[in-house]
Phi, psi and omega in degrees: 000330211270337183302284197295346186274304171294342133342287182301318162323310166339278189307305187304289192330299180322292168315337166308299188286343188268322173291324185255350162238049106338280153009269187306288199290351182284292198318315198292327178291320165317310180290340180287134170262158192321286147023268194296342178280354167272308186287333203206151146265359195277348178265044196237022150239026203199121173354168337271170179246152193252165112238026192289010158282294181336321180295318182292341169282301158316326192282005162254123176280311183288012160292336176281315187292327217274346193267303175327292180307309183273000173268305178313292188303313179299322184285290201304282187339308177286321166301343204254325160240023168285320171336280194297267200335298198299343177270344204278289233280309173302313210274292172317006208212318184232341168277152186229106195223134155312134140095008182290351177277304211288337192270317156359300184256353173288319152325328251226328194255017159275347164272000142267010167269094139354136184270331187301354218246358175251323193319322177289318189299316181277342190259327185275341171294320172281356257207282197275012172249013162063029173245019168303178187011075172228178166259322169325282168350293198252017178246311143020256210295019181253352178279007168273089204240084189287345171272336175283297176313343195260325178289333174269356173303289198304318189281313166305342164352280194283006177277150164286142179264063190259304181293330178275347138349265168329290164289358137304305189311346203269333193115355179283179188265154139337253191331304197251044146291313187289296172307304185289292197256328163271284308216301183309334202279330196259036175315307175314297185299327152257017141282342146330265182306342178274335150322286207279336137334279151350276185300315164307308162312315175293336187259349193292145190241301191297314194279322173289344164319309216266314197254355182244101159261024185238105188318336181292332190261010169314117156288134166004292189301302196263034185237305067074294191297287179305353176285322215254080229268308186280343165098255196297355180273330205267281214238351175146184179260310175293311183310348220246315198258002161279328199268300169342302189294293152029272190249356162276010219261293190331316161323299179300334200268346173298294175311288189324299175288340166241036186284319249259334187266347167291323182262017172264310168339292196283335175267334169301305145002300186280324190271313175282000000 
């Protein structure tokens, strides 16, 4: 057994160092300046290192709005749908209404509709209510989240219902069963889900592409993208992975403070 656990040790480590040095080798291309990296990428373990792409990144005045713009668009998102999914996630899990299995499941089947097969539809509908390069606009349409309703429908499942019991007998309200007493419990799952928000939001490219024409409403990604028109041709190779790094650092920093409830998440999970 003590054989086969290092073994297992093994692997994992292996799959680590194999998951990271993608990573590794984005982040050391970052430090190179471009000059060598048009001749060569092979020297990219070895002196000398820069940091004029990062200076060139700042030295865009218009990287701070576009950094704004995508922390304003990832927070309304991540608020707008822990809001719903957690009121959504409750009704569906305690409450008893005609049609609550069929509407279930008609939620359920938005994770199988591709946004490309909404997109014209969703773009001449904002089109005609005149909120392209808004923040509504690029906040809207992610509060629908049929995966954020199905993980908190399961995690309210699984509380027992003793506890809203009990606090009938006490005189509390639905709400505030929901608030006080169920909600706290499912802390994990919506730092879960407000995590995978998040990241969603932040990373997303095609739809502020599509609605934001204006440089003022660039989000990180699609403000990244218009710096760089030919990409590794136009301003370096390094500039192009310092821009990477970059617009990946909000992420880590996100994960690094909420890891402890993504592994409560997963276990709690694992135990129903």
């Amino acid at each position: 057994m003590h054989g086969r656990s290092r073994l297992a040790f093994a692997l994992v480590v292996l799959a680590a160092v194999l998951m990271l040095l993608p990573l590794v080798w984005v982040l050391a291309l970052s430090f190179k300046p471009n000059a060598e990296l048009m001749v060569s990428t092979s020297s990219v373990l070895r002196a000398p290192y820069t940091l004029e792409n990062y200076r060139t990144i700042f030295g865009q005045s218009a990287v701070f709005g576009w950094i704004a713009n995508s922390l304003i668009v990832s927070l309304g998102m991540t608020a707008g749908v822990l809001v719903l999914s957690s009121l959504a996630g409750y009704a569906f899990a305690r409450l008893e209404f005609p049609g609550r299995r069929a509407l279930l499941v008609f939620v359920l089947l938005g994770l199988a509709i591709p946004e490309q097969a909404v997109i014209l539809a969703r773009h001449q509908m904002f089109s005609a209510l005149d909120i392209h390069n808004t923040y509504p606009a690029l906040i809207l349409p992610h509060l629908a989240a049929p995966f954020g309703v199905f993980l908190m429908t399961q995690y309210f499942s699984a509380i027992p219902k003793e506890l809203d019991e009990a606090a009938l007998l006490d005189g509390a309200s639905r709400f505030k069963i929901f608030w006080r007493v169920l909600l706290p419990l499912t802390i994990p799952a919506q730092a879960t889900l407000g995590i995978l928000t998040f990241v969603t939001g932040w990373n997303d490219y095609w739809w502020p592409l599509i609605s934001a024409t204006r440089a003022d409403m660039f989000t990180l990604t699609v403000g990244i993208a218009a710096s760089q028109m030919n990409f590794a041709q136009t301003e370096g190779l390094g500039f192009l992975m310092a821009q990477a790094v970059f617009a990946s650092l909000p992420i880590l920093i996100v994960y690094i403070f909420f890891q402890k409830y993504i592994v409560q998440a997963v276990q709690g999970a694992a135990a129903r």
